[in-house]
N, CA, C and O of each residue as an XYZ file, in Angstrom:
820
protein
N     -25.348    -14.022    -15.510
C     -24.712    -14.383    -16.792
C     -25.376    -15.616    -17.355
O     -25.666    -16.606    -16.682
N     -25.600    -15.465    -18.701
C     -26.315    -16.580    -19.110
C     -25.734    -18.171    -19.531
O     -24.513    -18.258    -19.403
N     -26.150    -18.936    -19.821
C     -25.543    -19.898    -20.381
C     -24.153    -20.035    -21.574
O     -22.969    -20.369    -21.527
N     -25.205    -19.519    -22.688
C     -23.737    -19.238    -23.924
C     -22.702    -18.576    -23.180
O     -21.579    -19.078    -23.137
N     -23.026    -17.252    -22.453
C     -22.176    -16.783    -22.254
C     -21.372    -17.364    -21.178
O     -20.186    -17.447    -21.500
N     -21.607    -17.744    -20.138
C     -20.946    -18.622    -19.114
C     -19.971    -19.714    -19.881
O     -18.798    -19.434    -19.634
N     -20.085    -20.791    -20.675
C     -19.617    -21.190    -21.726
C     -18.080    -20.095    -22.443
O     -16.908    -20.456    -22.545
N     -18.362    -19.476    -22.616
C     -17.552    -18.300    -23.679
C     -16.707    -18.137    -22.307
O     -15.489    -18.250    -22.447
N     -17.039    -17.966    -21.407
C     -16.185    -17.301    -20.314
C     -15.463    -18.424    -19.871
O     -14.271    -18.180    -19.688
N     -15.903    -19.867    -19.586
C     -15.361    -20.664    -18.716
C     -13.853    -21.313    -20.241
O     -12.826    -21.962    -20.042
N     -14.260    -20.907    -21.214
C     -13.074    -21.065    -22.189
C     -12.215    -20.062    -22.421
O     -11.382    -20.109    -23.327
N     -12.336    -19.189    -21.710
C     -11.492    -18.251    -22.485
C      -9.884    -18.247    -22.059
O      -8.999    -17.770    -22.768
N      -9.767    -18.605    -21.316
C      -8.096    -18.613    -21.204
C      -7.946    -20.096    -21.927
O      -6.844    -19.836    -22.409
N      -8.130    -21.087    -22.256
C      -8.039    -22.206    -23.279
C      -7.605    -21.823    -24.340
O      -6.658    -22.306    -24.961
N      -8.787    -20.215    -24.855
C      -8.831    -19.680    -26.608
C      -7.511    -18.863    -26.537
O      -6.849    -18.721    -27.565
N      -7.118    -18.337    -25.392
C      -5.827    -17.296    -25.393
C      -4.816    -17.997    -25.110
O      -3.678    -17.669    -25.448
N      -5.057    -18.919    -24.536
C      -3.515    -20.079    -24.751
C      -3.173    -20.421    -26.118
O      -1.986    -20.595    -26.392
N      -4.011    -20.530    -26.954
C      -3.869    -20.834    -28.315
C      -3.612    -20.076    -29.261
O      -3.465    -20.426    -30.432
N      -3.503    -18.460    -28.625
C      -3.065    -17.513    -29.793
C      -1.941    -17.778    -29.566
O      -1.552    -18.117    -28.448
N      -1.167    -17.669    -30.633
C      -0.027    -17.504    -30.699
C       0.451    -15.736    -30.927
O      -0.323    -14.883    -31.362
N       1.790    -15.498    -30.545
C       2.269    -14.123    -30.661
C       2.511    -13.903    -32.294
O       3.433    -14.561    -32.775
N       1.808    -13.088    -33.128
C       2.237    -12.939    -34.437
C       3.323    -12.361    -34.799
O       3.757    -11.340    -34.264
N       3.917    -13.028    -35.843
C       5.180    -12.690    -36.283
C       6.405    -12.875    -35.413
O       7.427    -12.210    -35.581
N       6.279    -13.742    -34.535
C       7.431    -13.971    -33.289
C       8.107    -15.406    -33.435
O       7.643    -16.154    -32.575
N       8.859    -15.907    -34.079
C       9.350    -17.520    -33.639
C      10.341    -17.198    -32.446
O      11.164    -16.297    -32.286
N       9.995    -18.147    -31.763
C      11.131    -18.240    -30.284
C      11.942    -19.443    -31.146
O      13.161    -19.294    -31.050
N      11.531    -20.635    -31.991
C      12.982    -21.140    -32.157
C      13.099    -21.001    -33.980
O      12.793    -21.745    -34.912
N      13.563    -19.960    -33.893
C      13.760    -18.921    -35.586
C      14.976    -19.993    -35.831
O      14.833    -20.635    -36.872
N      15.975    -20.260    -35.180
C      17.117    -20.457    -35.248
C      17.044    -22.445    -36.021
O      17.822    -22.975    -36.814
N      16.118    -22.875    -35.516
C      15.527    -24.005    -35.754
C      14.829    -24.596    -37.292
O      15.027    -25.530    -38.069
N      13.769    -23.245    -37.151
C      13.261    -23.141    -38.583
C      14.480    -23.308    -39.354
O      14.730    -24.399    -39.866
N      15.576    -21.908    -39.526
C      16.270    -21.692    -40.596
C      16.974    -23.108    -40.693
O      17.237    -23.569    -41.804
N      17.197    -23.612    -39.849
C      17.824    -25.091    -40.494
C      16.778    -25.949    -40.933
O      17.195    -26.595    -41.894
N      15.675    -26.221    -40.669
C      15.234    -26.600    -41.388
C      14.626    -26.335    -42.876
O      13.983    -27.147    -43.542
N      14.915    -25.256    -43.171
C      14.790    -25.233    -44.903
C      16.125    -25.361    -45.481
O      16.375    -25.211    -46.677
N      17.222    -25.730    -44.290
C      18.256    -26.308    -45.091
C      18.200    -27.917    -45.546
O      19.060    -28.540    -46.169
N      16.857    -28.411    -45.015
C      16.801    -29.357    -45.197
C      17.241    -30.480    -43.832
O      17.091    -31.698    -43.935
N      17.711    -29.908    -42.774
C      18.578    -30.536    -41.684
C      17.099    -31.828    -41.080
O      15.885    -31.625    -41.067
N      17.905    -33.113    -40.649
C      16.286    -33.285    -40.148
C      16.372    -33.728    -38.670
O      15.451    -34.248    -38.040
N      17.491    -33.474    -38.250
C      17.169    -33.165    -36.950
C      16.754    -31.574    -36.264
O      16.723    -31.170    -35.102
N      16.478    -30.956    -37.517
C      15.694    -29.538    -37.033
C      14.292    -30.163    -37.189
O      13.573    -30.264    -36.194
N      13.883    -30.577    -38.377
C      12.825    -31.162    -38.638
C      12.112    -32.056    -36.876
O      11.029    -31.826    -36.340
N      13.192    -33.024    -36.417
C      12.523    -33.558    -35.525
C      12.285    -32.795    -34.428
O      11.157    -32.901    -33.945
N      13.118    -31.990    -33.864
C      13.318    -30.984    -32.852
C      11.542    -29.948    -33.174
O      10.745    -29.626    -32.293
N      11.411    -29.656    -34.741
C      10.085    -28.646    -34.592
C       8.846    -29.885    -34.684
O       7.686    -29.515    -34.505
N       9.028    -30.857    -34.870
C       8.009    -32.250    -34.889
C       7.251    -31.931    -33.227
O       6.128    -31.633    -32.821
N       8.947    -32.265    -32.458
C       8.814    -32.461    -30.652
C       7.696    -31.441    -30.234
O       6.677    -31.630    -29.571
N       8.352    -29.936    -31.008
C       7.855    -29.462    -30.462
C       6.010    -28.515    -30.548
O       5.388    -27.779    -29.782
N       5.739    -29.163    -32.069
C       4.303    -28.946    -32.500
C       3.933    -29.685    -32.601
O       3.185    -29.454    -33.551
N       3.710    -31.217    -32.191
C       3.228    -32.630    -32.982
C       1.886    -32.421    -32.059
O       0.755    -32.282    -32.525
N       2.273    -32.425    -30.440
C       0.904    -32.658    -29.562
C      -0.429    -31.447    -29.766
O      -1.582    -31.749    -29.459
N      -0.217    -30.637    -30.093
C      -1.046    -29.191    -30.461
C      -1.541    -29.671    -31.541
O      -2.756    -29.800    -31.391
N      -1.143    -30.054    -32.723
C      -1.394    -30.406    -33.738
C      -2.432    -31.446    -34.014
O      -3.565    -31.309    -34.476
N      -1.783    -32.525    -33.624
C      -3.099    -33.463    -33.424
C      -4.233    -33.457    -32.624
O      -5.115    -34.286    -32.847
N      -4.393    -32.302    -31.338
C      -5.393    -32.098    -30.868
C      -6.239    -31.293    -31.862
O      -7.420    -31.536    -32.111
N      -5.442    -30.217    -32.453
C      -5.864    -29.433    -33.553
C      -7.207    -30.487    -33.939
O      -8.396    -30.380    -33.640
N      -6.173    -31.973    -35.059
C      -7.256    -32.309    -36.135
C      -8.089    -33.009    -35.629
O      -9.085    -33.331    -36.276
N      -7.885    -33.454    -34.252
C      -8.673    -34.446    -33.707
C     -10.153    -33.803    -33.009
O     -11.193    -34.353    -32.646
N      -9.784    -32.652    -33.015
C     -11.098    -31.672    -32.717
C     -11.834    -31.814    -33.550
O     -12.880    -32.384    -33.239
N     -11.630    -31.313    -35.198
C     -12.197    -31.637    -36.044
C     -13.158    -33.066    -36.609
O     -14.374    -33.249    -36.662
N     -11.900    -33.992    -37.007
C     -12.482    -35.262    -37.534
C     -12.608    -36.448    -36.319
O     -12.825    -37.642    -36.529
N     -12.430    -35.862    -35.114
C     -13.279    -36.830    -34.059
C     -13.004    -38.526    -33.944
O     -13.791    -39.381    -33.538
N     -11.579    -38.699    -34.458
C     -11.289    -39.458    -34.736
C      -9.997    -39.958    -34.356
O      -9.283    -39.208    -35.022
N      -8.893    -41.030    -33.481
C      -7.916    -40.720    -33.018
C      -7.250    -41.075    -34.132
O      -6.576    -40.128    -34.539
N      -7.141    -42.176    -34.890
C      -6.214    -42.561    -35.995
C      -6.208    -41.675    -37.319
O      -5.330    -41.523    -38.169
N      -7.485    -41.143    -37.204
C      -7.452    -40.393    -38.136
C      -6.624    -39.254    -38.105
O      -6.188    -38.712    -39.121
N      -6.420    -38.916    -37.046
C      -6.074    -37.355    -36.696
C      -4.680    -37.588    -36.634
O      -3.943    -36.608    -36.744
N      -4.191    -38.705    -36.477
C      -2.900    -39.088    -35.962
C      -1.985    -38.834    -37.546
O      -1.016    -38.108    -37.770
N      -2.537    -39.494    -38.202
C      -2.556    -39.834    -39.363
C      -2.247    -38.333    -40.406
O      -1.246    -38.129    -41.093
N      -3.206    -37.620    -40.273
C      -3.517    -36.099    -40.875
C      -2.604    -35.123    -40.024
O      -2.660    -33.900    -40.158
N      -1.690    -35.819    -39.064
C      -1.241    -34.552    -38.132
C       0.443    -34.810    -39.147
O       1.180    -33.885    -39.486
N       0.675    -36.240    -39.429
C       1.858    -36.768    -39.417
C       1.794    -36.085    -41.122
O       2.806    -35.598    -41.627
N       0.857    -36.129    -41.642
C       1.268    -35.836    -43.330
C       0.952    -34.119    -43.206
O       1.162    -33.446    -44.215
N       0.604    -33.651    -42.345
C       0.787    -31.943    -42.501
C       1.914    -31.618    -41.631
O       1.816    -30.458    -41.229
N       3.016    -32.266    -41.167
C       3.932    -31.679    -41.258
C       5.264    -32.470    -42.236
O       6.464    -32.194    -42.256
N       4.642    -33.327    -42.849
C       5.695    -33.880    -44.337
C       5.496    -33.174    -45.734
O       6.157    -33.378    -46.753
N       4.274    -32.157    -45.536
C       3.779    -31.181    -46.134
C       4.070    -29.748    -46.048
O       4.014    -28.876    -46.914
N       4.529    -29.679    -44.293
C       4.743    -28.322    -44.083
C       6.300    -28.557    -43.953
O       6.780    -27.433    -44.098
N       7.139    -29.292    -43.788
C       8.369    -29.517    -44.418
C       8.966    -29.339    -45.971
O      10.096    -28.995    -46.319
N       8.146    -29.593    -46.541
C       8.179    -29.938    -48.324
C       8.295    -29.028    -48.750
O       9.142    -28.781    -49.608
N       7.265    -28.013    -48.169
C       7.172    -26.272    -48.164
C       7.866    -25.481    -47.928
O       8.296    -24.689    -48.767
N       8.191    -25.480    -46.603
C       8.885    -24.584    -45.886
C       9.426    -23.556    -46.493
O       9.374    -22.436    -45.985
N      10.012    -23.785    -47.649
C      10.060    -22.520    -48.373
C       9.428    -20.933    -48.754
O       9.768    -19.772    -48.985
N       8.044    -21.999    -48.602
C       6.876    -21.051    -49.086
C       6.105    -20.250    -47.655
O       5.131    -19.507    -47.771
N       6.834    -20.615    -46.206
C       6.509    -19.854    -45.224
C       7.445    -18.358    -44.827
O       8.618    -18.223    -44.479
N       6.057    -17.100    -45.117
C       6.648    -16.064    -45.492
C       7.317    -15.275    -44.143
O       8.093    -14.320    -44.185
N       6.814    -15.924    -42.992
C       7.078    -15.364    -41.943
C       5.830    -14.433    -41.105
O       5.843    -14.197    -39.897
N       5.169    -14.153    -41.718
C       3.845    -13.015    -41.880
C       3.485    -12.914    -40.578
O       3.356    -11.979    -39.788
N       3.273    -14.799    -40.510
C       2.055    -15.254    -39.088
C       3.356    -16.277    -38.355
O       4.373    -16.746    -38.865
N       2.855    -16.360    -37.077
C       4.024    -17.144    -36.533
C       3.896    -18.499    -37.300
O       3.006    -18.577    -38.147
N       4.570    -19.387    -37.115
C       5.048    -20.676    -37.855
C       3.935    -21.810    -37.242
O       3.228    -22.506    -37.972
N       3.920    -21.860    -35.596
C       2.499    -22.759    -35.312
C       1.520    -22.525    -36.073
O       1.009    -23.502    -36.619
N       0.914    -21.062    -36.364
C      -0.412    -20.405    -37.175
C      -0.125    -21.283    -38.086
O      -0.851    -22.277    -38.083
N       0.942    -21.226    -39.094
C       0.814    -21.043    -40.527
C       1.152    -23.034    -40.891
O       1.063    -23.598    -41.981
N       1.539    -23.661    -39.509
C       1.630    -25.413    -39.434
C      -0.385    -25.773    -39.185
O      -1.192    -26.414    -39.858
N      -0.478    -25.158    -38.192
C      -2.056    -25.031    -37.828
C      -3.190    -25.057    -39.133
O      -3.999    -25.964    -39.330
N      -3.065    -24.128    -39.756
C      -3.716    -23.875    -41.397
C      -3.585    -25.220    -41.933
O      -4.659    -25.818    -42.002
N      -2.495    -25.899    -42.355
C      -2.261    -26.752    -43.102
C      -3.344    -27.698    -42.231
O      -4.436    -28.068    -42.664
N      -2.900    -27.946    -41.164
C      -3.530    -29.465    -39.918
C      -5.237    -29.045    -40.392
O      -6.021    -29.653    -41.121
N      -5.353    -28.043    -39.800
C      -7.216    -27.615    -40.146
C      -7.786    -27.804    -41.730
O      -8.927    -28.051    -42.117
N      -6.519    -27.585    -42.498
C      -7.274    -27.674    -43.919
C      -7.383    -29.459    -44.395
O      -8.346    -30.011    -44.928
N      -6.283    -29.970    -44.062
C      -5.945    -31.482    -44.086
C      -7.470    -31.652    -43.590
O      -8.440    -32.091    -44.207
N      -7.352    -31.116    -42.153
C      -8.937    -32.270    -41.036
C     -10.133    -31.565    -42.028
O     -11.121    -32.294    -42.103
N     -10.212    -30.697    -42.560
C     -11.419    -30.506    -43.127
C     -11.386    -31.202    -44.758
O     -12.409    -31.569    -45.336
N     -10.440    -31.263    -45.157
C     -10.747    -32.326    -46.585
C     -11.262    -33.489    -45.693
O     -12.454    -33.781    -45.796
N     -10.471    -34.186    -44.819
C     -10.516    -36.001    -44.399
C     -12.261    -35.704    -43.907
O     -12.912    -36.733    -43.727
N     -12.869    -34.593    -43.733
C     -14.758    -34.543    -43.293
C     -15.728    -34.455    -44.771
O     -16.932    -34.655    -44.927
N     -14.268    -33.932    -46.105
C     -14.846    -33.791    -47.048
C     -14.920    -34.988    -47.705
O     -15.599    -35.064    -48.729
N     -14.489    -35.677    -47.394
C     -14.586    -37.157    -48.084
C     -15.281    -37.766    -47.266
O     -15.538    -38.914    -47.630
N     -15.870    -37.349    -45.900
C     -17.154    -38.313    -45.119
C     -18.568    -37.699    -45.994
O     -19.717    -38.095    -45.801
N     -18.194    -36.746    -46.892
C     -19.382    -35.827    -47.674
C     -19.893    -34.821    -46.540
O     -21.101    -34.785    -46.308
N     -19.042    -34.031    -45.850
C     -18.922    -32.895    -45.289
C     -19.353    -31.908    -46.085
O     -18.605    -31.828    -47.059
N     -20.355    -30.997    -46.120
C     -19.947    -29.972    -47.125
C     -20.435    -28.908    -46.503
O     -21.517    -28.647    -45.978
N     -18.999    -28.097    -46.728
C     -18.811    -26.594    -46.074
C     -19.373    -25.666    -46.519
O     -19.903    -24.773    -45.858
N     -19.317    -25.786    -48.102
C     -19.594    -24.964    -48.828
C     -21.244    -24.046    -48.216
O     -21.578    -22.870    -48.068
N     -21.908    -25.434    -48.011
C     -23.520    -24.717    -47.079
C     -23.430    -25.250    -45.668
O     -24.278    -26.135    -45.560
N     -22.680    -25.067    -44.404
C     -22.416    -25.492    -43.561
C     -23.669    -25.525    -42.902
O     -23.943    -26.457    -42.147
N     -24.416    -24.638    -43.107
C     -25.625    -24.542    -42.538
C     -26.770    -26.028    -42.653
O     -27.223    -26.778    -41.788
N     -26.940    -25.966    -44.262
C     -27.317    -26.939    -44.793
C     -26.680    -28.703    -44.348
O     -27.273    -29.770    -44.510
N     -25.597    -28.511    -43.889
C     -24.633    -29.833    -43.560
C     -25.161    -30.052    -42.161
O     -25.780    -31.105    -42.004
N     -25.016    -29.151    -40.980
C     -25.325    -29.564    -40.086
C     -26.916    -30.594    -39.437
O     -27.110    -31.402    -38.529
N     -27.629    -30.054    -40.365
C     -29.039    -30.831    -40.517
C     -29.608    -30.372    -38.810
O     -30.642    -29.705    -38.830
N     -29.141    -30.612    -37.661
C     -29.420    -30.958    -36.518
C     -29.477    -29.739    -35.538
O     -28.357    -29.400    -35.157
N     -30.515    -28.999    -35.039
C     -30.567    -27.473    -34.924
C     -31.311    -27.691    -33.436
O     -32.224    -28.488    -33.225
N     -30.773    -26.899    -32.577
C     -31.176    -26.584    -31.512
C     -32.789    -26.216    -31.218
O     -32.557    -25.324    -30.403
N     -33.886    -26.245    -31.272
C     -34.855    -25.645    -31.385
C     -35.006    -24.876    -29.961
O     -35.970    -24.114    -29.892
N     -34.399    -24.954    -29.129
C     -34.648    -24.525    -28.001
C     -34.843    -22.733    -27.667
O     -34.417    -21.947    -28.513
N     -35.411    -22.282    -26.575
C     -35.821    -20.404    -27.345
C     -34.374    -19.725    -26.509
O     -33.808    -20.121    -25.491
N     -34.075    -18.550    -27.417
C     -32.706    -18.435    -27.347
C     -32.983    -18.037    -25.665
O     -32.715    -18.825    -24.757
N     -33.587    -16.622    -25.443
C     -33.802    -16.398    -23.796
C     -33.568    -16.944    -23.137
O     -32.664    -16.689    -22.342
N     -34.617    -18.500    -23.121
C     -34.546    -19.710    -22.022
C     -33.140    -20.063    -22.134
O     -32.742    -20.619    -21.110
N     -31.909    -19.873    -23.385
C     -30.757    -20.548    -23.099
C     -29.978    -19.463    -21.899
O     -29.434    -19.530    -20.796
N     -30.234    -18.757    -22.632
C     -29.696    -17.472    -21.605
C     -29.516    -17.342    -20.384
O     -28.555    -16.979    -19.707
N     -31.050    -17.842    -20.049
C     -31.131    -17.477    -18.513
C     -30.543    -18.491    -17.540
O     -30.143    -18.215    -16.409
N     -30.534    -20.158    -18.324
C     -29.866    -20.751    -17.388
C     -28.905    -21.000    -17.318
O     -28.296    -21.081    -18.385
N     -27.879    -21.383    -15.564
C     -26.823    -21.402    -16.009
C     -26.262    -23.011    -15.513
O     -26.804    -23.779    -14.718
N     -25.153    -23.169    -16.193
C     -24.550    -24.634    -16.249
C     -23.748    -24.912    -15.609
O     -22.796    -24.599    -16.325
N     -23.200    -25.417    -14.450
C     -22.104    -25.871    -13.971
C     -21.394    -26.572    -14.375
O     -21.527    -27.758    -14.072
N     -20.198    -26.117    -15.337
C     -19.803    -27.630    -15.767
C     -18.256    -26.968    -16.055
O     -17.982    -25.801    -16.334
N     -17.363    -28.117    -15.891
C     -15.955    -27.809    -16.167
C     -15.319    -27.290    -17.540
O     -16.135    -27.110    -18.445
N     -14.327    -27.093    -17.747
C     -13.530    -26.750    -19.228
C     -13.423    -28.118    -19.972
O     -13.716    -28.091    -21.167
N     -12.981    -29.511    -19.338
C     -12.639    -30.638    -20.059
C     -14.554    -30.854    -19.866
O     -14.714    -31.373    -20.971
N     -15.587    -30.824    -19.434
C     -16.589    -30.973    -20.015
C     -17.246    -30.606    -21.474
O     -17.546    -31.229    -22.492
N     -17.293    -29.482    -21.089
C     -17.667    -28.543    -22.582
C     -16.809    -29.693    -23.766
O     -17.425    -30.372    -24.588
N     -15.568    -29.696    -23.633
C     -14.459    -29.879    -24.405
C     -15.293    -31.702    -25.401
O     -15.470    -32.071    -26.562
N     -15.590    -32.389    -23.674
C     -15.867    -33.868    -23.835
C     -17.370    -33.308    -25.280
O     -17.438    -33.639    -26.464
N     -18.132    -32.579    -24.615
C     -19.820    -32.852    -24.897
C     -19.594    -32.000    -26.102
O     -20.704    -31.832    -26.608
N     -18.822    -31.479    -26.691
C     -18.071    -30.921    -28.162
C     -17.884    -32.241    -28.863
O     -18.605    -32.732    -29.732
N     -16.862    -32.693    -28.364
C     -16.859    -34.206    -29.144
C     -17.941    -35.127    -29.317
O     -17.816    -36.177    -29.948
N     -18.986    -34.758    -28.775
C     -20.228    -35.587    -29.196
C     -21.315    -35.077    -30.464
O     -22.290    -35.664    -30.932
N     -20.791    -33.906    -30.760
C     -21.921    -32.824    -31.172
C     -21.534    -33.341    -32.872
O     -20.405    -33.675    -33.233
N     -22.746    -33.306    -33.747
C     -22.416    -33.707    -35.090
C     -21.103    -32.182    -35.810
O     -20.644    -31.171    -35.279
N     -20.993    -32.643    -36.838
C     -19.610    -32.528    -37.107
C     -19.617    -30.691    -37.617
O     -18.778    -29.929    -37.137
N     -20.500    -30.283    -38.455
C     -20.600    -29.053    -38.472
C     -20.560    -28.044    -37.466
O     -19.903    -27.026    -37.683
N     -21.243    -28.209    -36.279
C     -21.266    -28.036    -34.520
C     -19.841    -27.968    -34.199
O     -19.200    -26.949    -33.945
N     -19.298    -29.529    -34.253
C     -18.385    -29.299    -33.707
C     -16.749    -28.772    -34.157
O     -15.696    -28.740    -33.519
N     -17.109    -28.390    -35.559
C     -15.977    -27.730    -36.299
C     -16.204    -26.394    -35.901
O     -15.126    -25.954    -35.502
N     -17.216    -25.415    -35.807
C     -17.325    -24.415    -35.784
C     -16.675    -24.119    -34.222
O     -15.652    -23.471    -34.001
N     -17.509    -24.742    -33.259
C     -16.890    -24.329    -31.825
C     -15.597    -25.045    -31.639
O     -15.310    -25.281    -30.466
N     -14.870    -25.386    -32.431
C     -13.516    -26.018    -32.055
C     -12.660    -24.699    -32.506
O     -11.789    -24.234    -31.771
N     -12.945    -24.205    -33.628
C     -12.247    -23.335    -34.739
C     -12.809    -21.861    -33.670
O     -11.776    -21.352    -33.235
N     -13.769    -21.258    -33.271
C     -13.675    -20.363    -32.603
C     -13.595    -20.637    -30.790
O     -12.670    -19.964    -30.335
N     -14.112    -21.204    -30.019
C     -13.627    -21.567    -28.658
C     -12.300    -22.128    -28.468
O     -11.520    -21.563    -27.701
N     -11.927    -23.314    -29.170
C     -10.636    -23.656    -28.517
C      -9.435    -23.093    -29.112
O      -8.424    -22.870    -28.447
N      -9.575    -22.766    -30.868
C      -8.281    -22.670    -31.438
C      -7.742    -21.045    -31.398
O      -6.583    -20.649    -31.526
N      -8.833    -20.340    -31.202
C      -8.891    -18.937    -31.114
C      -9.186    -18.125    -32.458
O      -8.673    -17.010    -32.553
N     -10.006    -18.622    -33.541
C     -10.126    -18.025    -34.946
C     -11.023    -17.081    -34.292
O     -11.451    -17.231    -33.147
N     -11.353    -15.880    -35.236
C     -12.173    -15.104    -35.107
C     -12.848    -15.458    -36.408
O     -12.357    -16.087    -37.346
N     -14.568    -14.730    -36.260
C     -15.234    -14.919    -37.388
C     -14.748    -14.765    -38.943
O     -14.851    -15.561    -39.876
N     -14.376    -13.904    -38.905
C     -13.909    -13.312    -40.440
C     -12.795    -14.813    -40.903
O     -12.758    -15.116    -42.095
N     -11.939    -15.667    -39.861
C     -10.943    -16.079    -39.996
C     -11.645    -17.726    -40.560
O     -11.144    -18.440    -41.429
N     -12.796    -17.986    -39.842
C     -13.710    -19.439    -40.240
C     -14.368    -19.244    -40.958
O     -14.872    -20.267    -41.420
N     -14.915    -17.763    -41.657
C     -15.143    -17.428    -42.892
C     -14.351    -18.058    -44.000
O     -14.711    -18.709    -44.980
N     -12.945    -17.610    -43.487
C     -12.107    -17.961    -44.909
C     -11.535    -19.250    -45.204
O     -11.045    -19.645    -46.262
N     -11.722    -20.046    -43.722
C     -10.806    -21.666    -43.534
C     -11.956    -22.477    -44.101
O     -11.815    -23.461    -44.827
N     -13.089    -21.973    -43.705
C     -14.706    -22.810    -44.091
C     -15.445    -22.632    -45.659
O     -16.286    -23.402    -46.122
N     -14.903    -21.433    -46.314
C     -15.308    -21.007    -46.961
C     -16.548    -20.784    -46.641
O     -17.264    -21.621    -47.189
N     -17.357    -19.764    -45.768
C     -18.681    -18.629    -45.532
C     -18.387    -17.763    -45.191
O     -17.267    -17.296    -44.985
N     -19.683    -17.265    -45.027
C     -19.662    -15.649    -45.299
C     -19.346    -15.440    -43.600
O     -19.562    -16.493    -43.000
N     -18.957    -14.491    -42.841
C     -18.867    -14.200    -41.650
C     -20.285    -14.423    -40.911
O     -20.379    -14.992    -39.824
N     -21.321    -13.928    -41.604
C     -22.420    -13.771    -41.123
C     -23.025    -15.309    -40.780
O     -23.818    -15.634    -39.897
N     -22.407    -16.074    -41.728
C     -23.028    -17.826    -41.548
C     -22.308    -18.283    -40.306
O     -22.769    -19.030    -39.443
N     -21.044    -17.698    -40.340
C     -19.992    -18.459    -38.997
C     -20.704    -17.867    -37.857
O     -20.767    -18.561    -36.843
N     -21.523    -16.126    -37.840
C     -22.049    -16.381    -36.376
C     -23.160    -16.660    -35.836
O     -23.452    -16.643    -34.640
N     -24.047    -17.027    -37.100
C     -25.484    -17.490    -37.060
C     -24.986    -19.313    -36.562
O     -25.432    -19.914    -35.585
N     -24.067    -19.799    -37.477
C     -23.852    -20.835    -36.758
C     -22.984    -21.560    -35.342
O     -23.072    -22.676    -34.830
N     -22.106    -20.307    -35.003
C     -21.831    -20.522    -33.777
C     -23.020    -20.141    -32.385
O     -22.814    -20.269    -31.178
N     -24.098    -19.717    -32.993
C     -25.108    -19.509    -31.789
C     -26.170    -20.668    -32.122
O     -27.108    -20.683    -31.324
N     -26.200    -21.234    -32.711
C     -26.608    -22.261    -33.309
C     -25.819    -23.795    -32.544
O     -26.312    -24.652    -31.812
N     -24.435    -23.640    -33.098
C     -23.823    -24.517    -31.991
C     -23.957    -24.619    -31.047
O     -24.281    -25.732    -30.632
N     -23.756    -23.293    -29.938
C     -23.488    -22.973    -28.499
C     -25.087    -23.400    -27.958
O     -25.325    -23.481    -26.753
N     -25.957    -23.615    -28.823
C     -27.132    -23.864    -27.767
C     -27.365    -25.342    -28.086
O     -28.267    -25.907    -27.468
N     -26.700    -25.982    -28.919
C     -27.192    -27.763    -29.466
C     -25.954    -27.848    -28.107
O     -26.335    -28.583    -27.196
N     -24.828    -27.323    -27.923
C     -23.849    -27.728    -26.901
C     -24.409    -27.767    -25.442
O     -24.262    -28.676    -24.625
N     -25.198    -26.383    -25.262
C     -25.779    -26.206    -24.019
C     -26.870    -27.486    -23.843
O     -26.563    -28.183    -22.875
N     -28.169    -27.987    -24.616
C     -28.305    -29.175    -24.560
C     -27.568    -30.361    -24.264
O     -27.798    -30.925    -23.194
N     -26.526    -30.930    -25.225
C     -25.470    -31.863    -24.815
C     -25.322    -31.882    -23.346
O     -25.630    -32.899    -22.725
N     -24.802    -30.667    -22.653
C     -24.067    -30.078    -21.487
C     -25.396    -30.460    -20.608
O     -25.443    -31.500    -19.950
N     -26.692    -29.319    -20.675
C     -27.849    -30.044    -19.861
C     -28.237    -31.557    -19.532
O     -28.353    -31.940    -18.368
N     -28.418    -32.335    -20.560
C     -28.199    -34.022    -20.606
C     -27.095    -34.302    -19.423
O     -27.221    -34.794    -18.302
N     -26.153    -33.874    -20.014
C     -24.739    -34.829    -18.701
C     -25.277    -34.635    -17.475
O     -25.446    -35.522    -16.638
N     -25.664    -33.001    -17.305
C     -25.859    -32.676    -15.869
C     -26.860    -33.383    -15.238
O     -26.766    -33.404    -14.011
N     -28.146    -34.190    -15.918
C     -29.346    -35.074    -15.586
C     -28.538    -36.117    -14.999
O     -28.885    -36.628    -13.934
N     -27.549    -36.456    -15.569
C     -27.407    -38.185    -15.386
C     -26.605    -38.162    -14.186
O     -26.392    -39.163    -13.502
N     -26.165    -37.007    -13.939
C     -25.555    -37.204    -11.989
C     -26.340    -36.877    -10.981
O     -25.943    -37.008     -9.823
């Protein structure tokens, strides 16, 4: 098994912890008070999405205050709303959207731009895809996770949004605004600037 793929595998129960069951609230009973406005429902769904959440944005904008910050106004946002949640997707999904769209404006004002993500990332693996292939990496889940957080910001939005959060292509198509085809040219693109990162650590022990 090759590298990327070793990678893909050593995350994958991380990415399936993070689906959520669609269309299922376990505390339904919670929500409905809170679009009565109640705010100790409010704090009770705070308790219980705040830590997910800010890992959410902090994946993104790489930043702890920042994220802290962007986690606390997308749910004074997804409160404000609440109205406007149709039920469709479970309620984490549809709190999640808001946190990811928040962390991707706060990259759009570092002059992030999604619009050519390709073009944004500047910083490209040159390495030959085969040679990534063939070797393989020993390295833990909170590794990958660490040497993600080092990776410039296009890199590391893409493999946050498909490895940890569980999007599928078509889905960072639509949060990123690109075409599907850019999200998987640039997640193989990522996965080998990561496999670098990942090679480096392994030198220095």
């Amino acid at each position: 098994m090759g590298a990327a793929s070793h990678i893909t595998t050593s995350l994958y129960t991380t990415k399936m912890a993070n689906v959520e069951a669609a269309f299922k609230n376990l505390h339904q009973d919670i929500l409905d008070a809170c679009k009565e406005g109640d705010q100790k429902a409010q704090f009770q769904i705070y308790k219980l999405y705040y830590k997910a959440m800010y890992n959410t944005s902090l994946r993104i904008v790489n930043d702890t205050m920042e994220a802290e910050d962007i986690m606390q106004e997308a749910f004074l946002s997804a409160f404000d709303k609440i109205d406007t949640y149709s039920g469709t997707v479970s309620f984490g999904a549809w709190l999640k959207k808001i946190v990811i769209n928040r962390s991707l404006d706060a990259l759009g004002k570092r002059k992030a731009v999604f619009e050519d993500i390709e073009a944004h990332v500047g910083i490209r693996d040159d390495s030959h895809e085969d040679t990534a292939r063939s070797e393989e990496i020993d390295v833990k889940v909170e590794e990958v996770k660490e040497a993600i957080e080092n990776l410039p910001d296009g890199y590391r939005v893409i493999l946050s949004l498909y490895l940890l959060e569980g999007y599928d292509h078509d889905e960072i198509a639509d949060i990123l605004k690109i075409s599907s085809s850019t999200s998987r040219s640039q997640l193989s693109r990522a996965k080998h600037k990561l496999i670098g990162e990942l090679r480096k650590g392994n030198e220095n022990y």
